[in-house]
N, C-alpha and C positions, 0 to 999 in steps of 0.2 A: 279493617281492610282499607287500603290506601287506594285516592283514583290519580288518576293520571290525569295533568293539565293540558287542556291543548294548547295546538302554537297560536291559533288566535286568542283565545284567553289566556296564554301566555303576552300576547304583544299588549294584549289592555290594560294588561297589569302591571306592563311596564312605562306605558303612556300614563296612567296613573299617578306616577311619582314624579313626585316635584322635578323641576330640573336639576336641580343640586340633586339630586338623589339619583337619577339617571345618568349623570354626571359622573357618581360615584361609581357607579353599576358599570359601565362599559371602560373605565379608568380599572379597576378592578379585572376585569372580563379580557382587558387587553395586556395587564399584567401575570394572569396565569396562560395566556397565551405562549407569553414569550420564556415562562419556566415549561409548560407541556411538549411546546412544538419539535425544539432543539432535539432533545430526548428520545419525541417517537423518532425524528429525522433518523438520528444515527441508529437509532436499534432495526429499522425496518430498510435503512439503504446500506449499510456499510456490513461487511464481515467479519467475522471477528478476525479474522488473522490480517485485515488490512487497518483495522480500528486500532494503529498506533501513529506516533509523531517523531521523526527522528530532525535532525536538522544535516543542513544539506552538507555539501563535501568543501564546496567554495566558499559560503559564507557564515555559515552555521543557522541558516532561518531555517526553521522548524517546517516541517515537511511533514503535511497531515497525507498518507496513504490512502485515506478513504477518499481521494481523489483521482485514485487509478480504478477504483470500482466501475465494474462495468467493459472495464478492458481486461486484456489477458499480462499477467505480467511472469516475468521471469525474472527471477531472484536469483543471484550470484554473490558469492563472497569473495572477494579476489587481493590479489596482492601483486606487488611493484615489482622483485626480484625470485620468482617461481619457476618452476620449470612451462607452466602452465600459461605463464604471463602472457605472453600471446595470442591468446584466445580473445582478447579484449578486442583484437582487430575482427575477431569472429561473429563476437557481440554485438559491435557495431554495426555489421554489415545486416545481420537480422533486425537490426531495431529499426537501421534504416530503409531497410526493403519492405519491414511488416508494420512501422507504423503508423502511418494513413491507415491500416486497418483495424488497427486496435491494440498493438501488441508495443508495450513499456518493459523495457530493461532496466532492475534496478540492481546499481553496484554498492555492495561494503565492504568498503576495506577493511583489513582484521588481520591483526598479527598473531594470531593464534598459531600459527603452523611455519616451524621452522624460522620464527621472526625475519619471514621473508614482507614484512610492511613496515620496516621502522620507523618513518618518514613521516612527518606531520600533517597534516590537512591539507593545507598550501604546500606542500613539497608534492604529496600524491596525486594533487588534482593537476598541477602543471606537469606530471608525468603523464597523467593521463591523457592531456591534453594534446602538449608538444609531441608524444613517443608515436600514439593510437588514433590522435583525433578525436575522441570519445565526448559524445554529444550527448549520450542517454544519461538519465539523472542517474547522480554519483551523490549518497549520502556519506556522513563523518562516519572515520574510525569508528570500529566496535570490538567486542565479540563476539563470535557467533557459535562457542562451543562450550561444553561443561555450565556449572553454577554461573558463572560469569556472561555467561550469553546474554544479547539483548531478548527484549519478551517476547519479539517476532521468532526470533531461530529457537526458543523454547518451544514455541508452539508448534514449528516447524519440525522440530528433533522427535515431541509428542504422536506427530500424526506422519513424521515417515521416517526420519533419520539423522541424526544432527551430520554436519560436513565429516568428510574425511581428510578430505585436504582442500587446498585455497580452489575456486569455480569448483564448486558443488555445486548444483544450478533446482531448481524446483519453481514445477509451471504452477499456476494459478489463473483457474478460469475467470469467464466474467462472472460468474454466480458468489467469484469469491473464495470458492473452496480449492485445496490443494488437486491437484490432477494427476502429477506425476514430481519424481525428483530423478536427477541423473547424478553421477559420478563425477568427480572430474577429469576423467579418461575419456568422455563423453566432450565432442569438441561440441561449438554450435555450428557447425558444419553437418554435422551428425543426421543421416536423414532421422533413426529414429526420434531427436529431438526436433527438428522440423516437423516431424508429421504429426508430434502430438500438438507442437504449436499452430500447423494449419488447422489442426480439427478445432483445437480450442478457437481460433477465430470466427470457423464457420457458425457459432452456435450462437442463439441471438443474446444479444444484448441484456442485461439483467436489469 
């Protein structure tokens, strides 16, 4: 039968050892700190569908997602020359009305559909810029449909649907989990997606 140390015969027995050996001990102590901490951090704050890294539209810096935790985000895949493409002016107007509250748009462009995205990095992001105004983060080209998808719109497709065509849109609350996905006949004008998006903001904070 084993007993248990207390924490003051714990601390005596650590005042007991030499300095070099105490030395040793919190050198140590401060080294599986910094392999433990990291770890629990992401496994206890981030969700797994936002626990990826893409890099962004303009310069390609790597865009850790577990930094919209805690907000509500809406996921679009969009494209340059779509019948759809307009919606972008739609998206904007939501990001800019909802986000002092909490609420992030994020865009990826993806040529999957009707190779309406042929355009580079730099060619899509000054389209989006000069045509829309588009201020909400815009990550790099991808795709977001079949084998080929990135690992977020797998996971996406897994738990509601992969896109149909370019702005297929799906909410994610602040807990992290999927809430809802729309169509892209679905503008963001749409009360039904507004009113999922007000509910998802009213709900607190994760």
């Amino acid at each position: 039968m084993t007993s248990k140390i207390s924490a003051p015969n714990q601390l005596s027995l650590l005042l007991s050892l030499s300095p070099a050996w105490r030395r040793r001990f919190w050198i140590l102590a401060a080294l599986m700190l910094l392999v433990v901490a990291p770890q629990a951090w992401a496994n206890t704050s981030c969700s797994s569908l936002l626990s990826h890294t893409f890099p962004r539209l303009q310069d390609d810096a790597p865009q850790a997602l577990c930094q919209y935790q805690g907000q509500v985000v809406l996921i679009v895949n969009t494209a340059s020359y779509c019948g759809f493409t307009r919606q972008y002016e739609g998206l904007e107007k939501l990001y800019s009305k909802y986000k002092d509250r909490g609420l992030v748009v994020l865009g990826f462009p993806s040529n999957d559909f009707g190779n309406q995205e042929p355009g580079s990095n730099k060619e899509i992001a000054e389209f989006c810029s000069n045509t829309f105004g588009v201020k909400f983060p815009m990550l790099a080209k991808t795709s977001v449909k079949g084998s080929n998808a990135n690992p977020l719109f797998k996971q996406l497709a897994q738990q509601a649907e992969s896109p149909g065509w370019n702005f297929h849109k799906y909410i994610i609350g602040r807990d992290g989990t999927l809430i809802r996905s729309f169509s892209s006949l679905v503008s963001p004008s749409d009360r039904r997606l507004v009113t999922e998006i007000e509910r998802a903001l009213a709900a607190p904070r994760s």
